[in-house]
FIVEX-174698 format. One record per residue (C-alpha): residue number from 1; residue in one letter; chain; x, y negated, z. Coordinates in steps of 0.05 Angstrom, whole numbers, plus 5000, padded with zeros to 4 digits. Layout:
N
<site><marza>NUM</marza><vokol>a</vokol><balum>A</balum><px>X</px><py>Y</py><pz>Z</pz></site>
...
REM end
This chain:
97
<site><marza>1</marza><vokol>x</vokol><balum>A</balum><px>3965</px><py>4620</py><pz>8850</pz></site>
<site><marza>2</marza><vokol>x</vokol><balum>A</balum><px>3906</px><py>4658</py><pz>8834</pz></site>
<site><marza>3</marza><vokol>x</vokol><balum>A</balum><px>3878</px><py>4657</py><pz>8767</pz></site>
<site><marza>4</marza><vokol>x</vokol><balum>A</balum><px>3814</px><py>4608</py><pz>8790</pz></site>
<site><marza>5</marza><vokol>x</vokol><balum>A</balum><px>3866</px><py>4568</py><pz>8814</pz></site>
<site><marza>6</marza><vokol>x</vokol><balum>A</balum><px>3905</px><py>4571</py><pz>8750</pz></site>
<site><marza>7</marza><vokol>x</vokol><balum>A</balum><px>3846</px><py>4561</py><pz>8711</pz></site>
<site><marza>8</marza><vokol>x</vokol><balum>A</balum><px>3829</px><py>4493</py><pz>8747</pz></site>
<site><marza>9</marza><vokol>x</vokol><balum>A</balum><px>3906</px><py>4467</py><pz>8731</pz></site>
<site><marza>10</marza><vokol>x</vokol><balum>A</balum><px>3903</px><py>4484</py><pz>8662</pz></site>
<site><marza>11</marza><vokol>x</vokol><balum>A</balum><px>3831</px><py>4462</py><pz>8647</pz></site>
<site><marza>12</marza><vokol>x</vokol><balum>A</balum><px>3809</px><py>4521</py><pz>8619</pz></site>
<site><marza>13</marza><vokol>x</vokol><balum>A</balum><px>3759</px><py>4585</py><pz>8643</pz></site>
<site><marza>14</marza><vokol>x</vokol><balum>A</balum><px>3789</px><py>4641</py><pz>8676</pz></site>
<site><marza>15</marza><vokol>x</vokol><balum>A</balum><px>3757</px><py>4687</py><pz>8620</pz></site>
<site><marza>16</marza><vokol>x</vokol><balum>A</balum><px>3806</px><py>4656</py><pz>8577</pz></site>
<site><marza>17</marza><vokol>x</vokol><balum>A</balum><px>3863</px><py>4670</py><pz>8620</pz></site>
<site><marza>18</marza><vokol>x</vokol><balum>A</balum><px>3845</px><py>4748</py><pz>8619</pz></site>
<site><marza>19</marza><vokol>x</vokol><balum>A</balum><px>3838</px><py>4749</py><pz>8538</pz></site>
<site><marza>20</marza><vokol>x</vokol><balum>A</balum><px>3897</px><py>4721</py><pz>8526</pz></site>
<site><marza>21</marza><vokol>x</vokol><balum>A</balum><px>3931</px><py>4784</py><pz>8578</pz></site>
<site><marza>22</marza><vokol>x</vokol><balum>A</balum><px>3895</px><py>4830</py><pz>8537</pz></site>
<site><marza>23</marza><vokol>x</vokol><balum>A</balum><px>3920</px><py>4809</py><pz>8476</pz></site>
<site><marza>24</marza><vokol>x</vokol><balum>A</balum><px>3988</px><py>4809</py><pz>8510</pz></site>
<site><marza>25</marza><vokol>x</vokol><balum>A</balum><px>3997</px><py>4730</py><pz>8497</pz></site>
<site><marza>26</marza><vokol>x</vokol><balum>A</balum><px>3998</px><py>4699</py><pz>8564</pz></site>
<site><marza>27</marza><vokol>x</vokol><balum>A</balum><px>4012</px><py>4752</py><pz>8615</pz></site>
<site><marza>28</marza><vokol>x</vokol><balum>A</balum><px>3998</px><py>4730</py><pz>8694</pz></site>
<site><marza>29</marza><vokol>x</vokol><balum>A</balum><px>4060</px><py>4726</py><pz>8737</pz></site>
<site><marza>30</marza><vokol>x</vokol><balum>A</balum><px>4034</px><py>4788</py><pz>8777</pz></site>
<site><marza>31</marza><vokol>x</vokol><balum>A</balum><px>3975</px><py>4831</py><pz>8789</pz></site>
<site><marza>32</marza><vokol>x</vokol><balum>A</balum><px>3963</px><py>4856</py><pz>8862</pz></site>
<site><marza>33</marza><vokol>x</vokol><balum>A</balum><px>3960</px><py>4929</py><pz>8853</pz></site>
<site><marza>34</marza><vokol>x</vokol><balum>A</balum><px>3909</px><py>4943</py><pz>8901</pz></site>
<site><marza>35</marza><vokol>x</vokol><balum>A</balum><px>3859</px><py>4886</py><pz>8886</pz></site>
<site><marza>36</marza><vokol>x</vokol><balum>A</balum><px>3869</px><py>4874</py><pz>8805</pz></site>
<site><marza>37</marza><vokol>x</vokol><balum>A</balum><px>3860</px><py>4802</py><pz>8819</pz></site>
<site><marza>38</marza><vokol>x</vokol><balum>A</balum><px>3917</px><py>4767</py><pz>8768</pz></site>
<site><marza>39</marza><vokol>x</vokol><balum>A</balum><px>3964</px><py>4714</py><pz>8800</pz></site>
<site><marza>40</marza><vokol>x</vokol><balum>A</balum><px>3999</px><py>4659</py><pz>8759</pz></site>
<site><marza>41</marza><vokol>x</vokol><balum>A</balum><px>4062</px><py>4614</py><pz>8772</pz></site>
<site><marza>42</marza><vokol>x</vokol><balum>A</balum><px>4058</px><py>4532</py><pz>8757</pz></site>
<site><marza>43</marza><vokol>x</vokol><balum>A</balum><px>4115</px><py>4540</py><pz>8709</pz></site>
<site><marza>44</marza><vokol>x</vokol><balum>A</balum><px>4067</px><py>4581</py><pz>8672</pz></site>
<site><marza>45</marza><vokol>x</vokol><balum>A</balum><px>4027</px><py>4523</py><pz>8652</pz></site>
<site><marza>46</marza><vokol>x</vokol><balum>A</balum><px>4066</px><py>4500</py><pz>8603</pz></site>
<site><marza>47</marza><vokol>x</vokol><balum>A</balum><px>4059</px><py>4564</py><pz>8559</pz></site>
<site><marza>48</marza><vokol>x</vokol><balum>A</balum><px>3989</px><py>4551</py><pz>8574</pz></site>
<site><marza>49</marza><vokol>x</vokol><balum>A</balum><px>3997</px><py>4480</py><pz>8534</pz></site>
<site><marza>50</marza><vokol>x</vokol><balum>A</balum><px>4040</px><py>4507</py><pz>8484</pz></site>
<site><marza>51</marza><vokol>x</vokol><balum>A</balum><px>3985</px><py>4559</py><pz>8470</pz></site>
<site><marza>52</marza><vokol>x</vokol><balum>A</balum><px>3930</px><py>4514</py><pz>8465</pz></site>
<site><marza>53</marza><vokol>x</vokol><balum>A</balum><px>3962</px><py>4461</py><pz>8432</pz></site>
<site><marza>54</marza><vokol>x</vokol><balum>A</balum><px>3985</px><py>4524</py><pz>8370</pz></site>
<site><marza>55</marza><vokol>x</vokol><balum>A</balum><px>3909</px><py>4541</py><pz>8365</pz></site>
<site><marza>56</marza><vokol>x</vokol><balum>A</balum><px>3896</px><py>4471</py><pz>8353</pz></site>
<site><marza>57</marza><vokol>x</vokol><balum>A</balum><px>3944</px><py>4467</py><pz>8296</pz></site>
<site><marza>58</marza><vokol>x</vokol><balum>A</balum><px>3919</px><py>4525</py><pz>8266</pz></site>
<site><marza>59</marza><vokol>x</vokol><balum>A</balum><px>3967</px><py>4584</py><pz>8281</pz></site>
<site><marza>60</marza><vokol>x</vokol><balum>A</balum><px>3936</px><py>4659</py><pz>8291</pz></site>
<site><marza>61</marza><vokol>x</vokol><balum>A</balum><px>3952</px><py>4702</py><pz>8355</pz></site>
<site><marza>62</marza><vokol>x</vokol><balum>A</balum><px>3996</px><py>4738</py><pz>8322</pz></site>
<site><marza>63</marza><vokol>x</vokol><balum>A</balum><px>4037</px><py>4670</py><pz>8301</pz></site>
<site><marza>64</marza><vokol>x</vokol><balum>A</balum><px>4039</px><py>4648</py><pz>8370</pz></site>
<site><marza>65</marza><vokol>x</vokol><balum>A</balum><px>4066</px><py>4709</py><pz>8393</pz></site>
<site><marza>66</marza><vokol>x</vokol><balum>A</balum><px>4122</px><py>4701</py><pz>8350</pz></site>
<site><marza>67</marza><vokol>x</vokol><balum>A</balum><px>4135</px><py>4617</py><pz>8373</pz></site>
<site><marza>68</marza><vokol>x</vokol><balum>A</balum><px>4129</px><py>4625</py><pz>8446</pz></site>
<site><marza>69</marza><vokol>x</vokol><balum>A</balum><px>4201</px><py>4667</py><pz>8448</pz></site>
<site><marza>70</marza><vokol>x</vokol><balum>A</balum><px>4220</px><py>4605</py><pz>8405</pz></site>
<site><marza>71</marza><vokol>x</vokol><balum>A</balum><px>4251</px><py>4549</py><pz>8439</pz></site>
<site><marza>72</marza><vokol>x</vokol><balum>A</balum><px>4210</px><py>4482</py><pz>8434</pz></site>
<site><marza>73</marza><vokol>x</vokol><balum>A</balum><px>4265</px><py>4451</py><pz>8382</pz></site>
<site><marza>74</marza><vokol>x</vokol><balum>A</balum><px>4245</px><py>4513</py><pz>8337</pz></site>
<site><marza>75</marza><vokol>x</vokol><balum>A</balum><px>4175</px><py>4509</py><pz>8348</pz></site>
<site><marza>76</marza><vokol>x</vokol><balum>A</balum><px>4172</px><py>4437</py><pz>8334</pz></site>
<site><marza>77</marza><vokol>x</vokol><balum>A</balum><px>4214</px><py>4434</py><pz>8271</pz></site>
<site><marza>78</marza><vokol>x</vokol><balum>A</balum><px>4145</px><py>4458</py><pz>8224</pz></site>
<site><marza>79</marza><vokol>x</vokol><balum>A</balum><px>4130</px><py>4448</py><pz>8154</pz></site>
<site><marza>80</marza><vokol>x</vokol><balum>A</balum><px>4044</px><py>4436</py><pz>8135</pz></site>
<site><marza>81</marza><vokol>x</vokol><balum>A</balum><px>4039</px><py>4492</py><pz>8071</pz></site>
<site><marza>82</marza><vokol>x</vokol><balum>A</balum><px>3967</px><py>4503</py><pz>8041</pz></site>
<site><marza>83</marza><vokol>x</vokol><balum>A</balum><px>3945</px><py>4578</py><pz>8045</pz></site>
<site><marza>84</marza><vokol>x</vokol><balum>A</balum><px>3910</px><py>4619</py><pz>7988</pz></site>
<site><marza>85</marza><vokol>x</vokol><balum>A</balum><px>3838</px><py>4603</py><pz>8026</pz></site>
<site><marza>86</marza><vokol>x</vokol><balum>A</balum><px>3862</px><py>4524</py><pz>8016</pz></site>
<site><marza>87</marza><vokol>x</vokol><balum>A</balum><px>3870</px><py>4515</py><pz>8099</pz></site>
<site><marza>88</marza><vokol>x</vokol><balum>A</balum><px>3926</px><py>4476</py><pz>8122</pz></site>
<site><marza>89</marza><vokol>x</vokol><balum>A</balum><px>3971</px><py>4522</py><pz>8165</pz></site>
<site><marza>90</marza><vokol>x</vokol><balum>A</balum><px>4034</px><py>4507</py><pz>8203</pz></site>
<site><marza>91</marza><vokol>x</vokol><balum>A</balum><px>4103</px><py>4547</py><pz>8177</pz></site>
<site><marza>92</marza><vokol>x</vokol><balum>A</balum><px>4166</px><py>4543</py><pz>8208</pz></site>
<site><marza>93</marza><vokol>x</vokol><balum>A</balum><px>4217</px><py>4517</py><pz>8161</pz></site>
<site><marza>94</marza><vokol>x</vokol><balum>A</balum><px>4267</px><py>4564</py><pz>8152</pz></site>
<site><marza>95</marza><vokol>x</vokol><balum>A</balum><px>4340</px><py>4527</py><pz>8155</pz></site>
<site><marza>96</marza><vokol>x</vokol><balum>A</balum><px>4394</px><py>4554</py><pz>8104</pz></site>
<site><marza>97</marza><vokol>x</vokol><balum>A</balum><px>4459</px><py>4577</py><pz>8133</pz></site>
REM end
């Protein structure tokens, strides 16, 4: 589907569909070589949630980087911590072998 399209499934504006390809965090399915325009799969929506719903909680891009190769069992299983600036962030809780 074209990224419009996309856009209107995930609720979101296409502009934020081409930042987070720049910053390499939600890449589209393809890009038609001759045209640019970006082209998305359905299943892709769910990254798109997953994103969305890590910004809420307060991770950086970086950190979600890191959680989307995560399954969601990993990604769910997060400890609240309280950073040097006093903000509430979201850790994943290391489990001992």
């Amino acid at each position: 589907m074209t990224i419009k399209e996309f856009a209107k499934l995930v609720n979101c504006n296409p502009q934020t569909l081409r930042y987070y390809d720049s910053v390499d965090l939600l890449k589209p399915a393809g890009v038609d070589k001759f045209s640019g325009y970006r082209h998305y799969d359905e299943e892709q929506a769910l990254d798109f949630v997953k994103i969305r719903n890590l910004q809420t909680a307060g991770f950086t891009i970086t950190e979600i980087k890191g959680l989307l190769g995560k399954d969601n069992d990993q990604t769910l299983n997060c400890n609240v911590t309280d950073s040097k600036d006093g903000q509430n962030h979201f850790w994943l809780l290391r489990k001992k072998q």
